[in-house]
N, C-alpha and C positions, 0 to 999 in steps of 0.2 A: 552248595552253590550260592552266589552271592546276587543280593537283590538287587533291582536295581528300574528306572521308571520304564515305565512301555506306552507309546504313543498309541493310539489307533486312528490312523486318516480318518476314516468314513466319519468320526464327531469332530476332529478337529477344525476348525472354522480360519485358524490363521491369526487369530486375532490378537498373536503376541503376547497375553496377560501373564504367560507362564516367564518370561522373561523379564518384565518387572517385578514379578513378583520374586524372583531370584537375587535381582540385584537389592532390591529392598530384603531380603532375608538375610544378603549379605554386608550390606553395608550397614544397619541396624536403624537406619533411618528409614521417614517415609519419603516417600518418592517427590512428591511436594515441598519436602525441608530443603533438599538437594539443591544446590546453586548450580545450574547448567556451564557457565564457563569455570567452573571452580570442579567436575566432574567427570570423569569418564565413563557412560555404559556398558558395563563388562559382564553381561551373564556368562553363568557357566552351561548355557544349552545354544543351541541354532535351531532358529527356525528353516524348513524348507519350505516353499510353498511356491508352487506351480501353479497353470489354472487347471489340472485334473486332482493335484494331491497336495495337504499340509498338514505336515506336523513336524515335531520337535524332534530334535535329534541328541542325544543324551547320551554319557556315559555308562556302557556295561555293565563297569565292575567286572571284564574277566576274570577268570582264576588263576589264568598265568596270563596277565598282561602285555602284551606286545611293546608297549606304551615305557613300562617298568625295565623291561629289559634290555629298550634301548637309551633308556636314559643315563650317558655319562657318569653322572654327579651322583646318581641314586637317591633321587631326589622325590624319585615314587617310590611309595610303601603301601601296603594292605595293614588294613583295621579292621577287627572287626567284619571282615568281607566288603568294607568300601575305600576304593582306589584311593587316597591322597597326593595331591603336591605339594612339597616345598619349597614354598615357591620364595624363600629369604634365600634359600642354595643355588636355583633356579638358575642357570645362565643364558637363557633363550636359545639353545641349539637349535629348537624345532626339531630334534630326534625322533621323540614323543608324540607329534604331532603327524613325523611321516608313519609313524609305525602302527598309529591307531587304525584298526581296518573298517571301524567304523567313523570315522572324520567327527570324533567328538569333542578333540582338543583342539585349542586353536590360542593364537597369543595374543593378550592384552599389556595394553603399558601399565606401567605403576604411576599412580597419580604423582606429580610433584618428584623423583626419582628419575636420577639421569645418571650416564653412564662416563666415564670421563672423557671420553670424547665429547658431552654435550648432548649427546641424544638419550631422548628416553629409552628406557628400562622397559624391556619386554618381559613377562615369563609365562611361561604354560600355564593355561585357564581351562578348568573343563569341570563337571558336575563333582558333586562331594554329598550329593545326597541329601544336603543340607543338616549333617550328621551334630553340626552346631547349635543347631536350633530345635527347641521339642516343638510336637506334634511332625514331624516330619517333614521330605521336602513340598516346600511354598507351591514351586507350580501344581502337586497336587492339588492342593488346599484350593486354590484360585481359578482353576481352569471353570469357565464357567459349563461346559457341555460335559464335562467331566471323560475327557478325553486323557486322559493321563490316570494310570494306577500305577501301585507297588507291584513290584512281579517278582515273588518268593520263589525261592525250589518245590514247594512244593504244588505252588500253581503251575508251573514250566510241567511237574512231574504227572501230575493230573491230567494234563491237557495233551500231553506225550502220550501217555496210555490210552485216555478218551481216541485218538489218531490210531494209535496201532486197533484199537479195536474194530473200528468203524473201515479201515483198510482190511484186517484180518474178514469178517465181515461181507465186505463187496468183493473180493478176492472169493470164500467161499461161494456168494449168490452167483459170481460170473461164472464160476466152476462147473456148480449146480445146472444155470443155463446152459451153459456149451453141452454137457452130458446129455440134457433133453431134447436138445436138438439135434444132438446125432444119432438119438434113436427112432 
């Protein structure tokens, strides 16, 4: 199973930093070097944020992709268990974008790239784990309430069986009950 980030509302406070810190992971600049009209902000996550819930909304990493399979161009491929775009093959269908069932893709322009009619160059933008950069992805690193982990198979697989037991569990105690009260 492929990792991949896991938000948790209840610490998430809203307060965006996992998104700069994405684009500054990605562009290799700091956020302060950046000329505002010479710039596009293109994180590869979305914030949600309601006035009951926020957090980040981020790529999977499924195992069979919805994303990959509709992609014309075959322009998604799997690494290493984390999704890629190519996004130099990239033609902006928005295939990818309708097929993701969790709305993690979404299209950005290419800075300064235009299409020949004149208009900008869109292509599918969405998390990559920041598999380019060590210590891993930034918004971890940055979230200050520490609302953001890595989520391995074998955390999913722990926490799968911790559930089945504590089910298995309250399923016997209610069992248990019901039997003692019909005698």
């Amino acid at each position: 199973m492929n990792a991949f980030v896991k938000g948790n509302p209840d610490l998430c406070m809203g307060c965006r930093t996992c998104m700069v810190a994405c684009v500054v992971s990605h562009t290799g600049r700091h956020i302060f070097e950046l000329d505002p009209d010479d710039y596009t902000f293109n994180p590869k996550l979305h914030m949600v944020k309601t006035r009951a819930i926020s957090v980040p909304v981020q790529c999977k990493h499924c195992e069979n992709p919805a994303c990959m399979a509709a992609c014309p161009q075959k322009c998604i491929h799997m690494e290493d268990g984390t999704v890629f775009i190519d996004t130099e093959n990239c033609i902006g269908c928005k295939a990818c974008m309708e097929a993701c069932p969790v709305g993690a893709i979404d299209m950005a322009p290419v800075s300064g790239v235009y299409q020949p009619d004149g208009k900008e160059r869109y292509v599918a933008n969405k998390c990559d784990l920041c598999r380019e950069q060590s210590g891993g992805p930034a918004c971890i690193r940055v979230c200050p309430t520490e609302a953001l982990k890595l989520v391995s198979y074998e955390e999913i697989a722990d926490t799968a069986q911790e559930r089945r037991l504590a089910a298995a569990k309250a399923n016997a105690d209610g069992s248990l009950g019901a039997a003692a009260q019909a005698k």
